[in-house]
N, C-alpha and C positions, 0 to 999 in steps of 0.2 A: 860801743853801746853803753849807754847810762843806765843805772837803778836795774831794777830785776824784771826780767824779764818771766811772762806768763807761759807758760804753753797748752797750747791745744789742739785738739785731733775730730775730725769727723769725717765720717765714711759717704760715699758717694754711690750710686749706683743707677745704672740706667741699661736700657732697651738699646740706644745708641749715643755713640760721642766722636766729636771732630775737635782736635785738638791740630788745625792747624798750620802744618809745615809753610811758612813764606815764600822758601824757594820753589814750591811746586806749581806758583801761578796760576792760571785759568780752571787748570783741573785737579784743586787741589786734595792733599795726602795727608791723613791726619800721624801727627805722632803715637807712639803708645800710649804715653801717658800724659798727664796735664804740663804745661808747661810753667815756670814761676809765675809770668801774668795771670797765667790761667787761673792758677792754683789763690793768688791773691784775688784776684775778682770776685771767687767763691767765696772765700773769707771775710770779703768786702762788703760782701751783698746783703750779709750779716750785721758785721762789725764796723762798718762806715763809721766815723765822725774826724772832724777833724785835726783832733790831737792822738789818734787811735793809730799808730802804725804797728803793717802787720808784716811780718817777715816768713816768709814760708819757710821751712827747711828739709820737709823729707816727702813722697811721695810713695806708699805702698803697693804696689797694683795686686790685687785680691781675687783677680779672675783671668784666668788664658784668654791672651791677645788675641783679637778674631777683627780680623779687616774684613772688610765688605766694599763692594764696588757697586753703587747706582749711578745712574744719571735721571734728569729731569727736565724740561724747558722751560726755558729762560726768556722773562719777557723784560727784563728789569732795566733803569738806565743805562747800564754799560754797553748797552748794544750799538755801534757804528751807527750813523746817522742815515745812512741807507737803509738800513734794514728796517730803522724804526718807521721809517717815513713808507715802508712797506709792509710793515705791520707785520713782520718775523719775527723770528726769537732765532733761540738756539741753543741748541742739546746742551746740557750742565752735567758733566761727569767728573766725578769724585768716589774718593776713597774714605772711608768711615770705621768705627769701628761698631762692635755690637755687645750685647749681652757684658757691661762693662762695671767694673766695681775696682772704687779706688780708696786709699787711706790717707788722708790728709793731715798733715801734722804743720803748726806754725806758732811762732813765739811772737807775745804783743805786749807792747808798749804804747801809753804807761800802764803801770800795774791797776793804780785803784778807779783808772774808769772803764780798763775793762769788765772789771766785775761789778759795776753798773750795768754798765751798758747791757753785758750779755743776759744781767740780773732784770732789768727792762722787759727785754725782747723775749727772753722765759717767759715769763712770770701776762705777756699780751698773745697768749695763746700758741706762743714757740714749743712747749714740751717742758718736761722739767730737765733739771741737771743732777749730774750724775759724777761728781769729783771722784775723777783717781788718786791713788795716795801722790801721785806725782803733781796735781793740782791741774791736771788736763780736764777737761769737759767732755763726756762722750756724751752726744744727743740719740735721743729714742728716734724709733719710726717718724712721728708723728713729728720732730722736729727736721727731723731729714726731708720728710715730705715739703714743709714750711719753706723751710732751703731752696731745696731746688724751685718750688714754686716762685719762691721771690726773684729768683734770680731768672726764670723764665719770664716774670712777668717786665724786669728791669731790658731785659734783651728787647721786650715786643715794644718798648719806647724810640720816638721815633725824636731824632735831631735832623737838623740840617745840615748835608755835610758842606763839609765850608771849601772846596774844591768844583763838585758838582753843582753845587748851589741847587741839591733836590732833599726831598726829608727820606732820609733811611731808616729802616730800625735797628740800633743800636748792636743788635746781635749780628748785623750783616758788615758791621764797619771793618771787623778781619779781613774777611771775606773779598769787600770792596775794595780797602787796598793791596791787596793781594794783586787782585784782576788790574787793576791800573799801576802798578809798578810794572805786571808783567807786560802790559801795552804799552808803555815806556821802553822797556830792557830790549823790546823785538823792535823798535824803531830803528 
């Protein structure tokens, strides 16, 4: 790694989180905690630009791990072409977690646009900043709120996937291949 690197940290918390597991297929198992991609998309969702890289390097978990198990019906493209042309679904059971709070910590490069950049995104109704003597950024409520909103609202965007050739939302794309590798693996 070149030049100096920045660090920063912000906390995460929610009602529920799925972080995940690839090998659990159709009914999928979230991890405990976020995973690197995870952990960088959060970051991302912020920090984007395109000389902005972000590196994660620690994950804190701040609250006892509690899995949950729901299921729901599914009406969505992956369903067999029988069924669609009969107008079923079918039961979606997963493993979730609940009641969850995480620490995020990651170092970026280059130094002087991320404090632009984050100096930007403050300063357009992000929350203010809050420098620790180690040059981390901790954001308030009202920035955490911002956070995760952005990054909710970046999830409910929809692309076209370039396999199914249907528009998904974005936040579903894990999820989707997950389901089609594992209809793959059992052929």
């Amino acid at each position: 790694m070149m030049g100096k690197t920045h660090e920063i940290e912000m906390e995460i918390s929610g009602r529920t989180a799925m972080w995940t597991r690839p090998d659990t297929g159709d009914c999928p198992v979230s991890y405990p905690a976020p995973t690197y991609s995870a952990a960088k998309g959060i970051f991302e969702s912020m920090l984007w630009g395109p000389a902005v890289q972000i590196i994660p390097t620690k994950v804190e978990i701040c609250a006892p791990v509690q899995y949950h198990n729901y299921q729901t019906n599914y009406g969505g493209p992956l369903r067999k072409s029988r069924v669609i042309a009969g107008g079923g679904g079918f039961q979606f059971l997963a493993t979730g977690l609940i009641d969850v709070c995480y620490r995020l910590y990651a170092e970026v490069l280059p130094p002087g646009q991320l404090k632009n950049v984050y100096r930007i995104r403050h300063g357009n109704g992000m929350g203010k900043q809050h420098h620790q003597a180690s040059g981390a950024v901790v954001m308030n409520d009202d920035t955490r709120k911002t956070v995760r909103v952005t990054y909710q609202e970046r999830k409910q965007e929809e692309i076209t996937h370039p396999f199914l050739d249907e528009k998904v939302m974005i936040g579903m794309l894990f999820h989707i291949q997950a389901l089609l590798m594992a209809r793959f693996l059992a052929r």
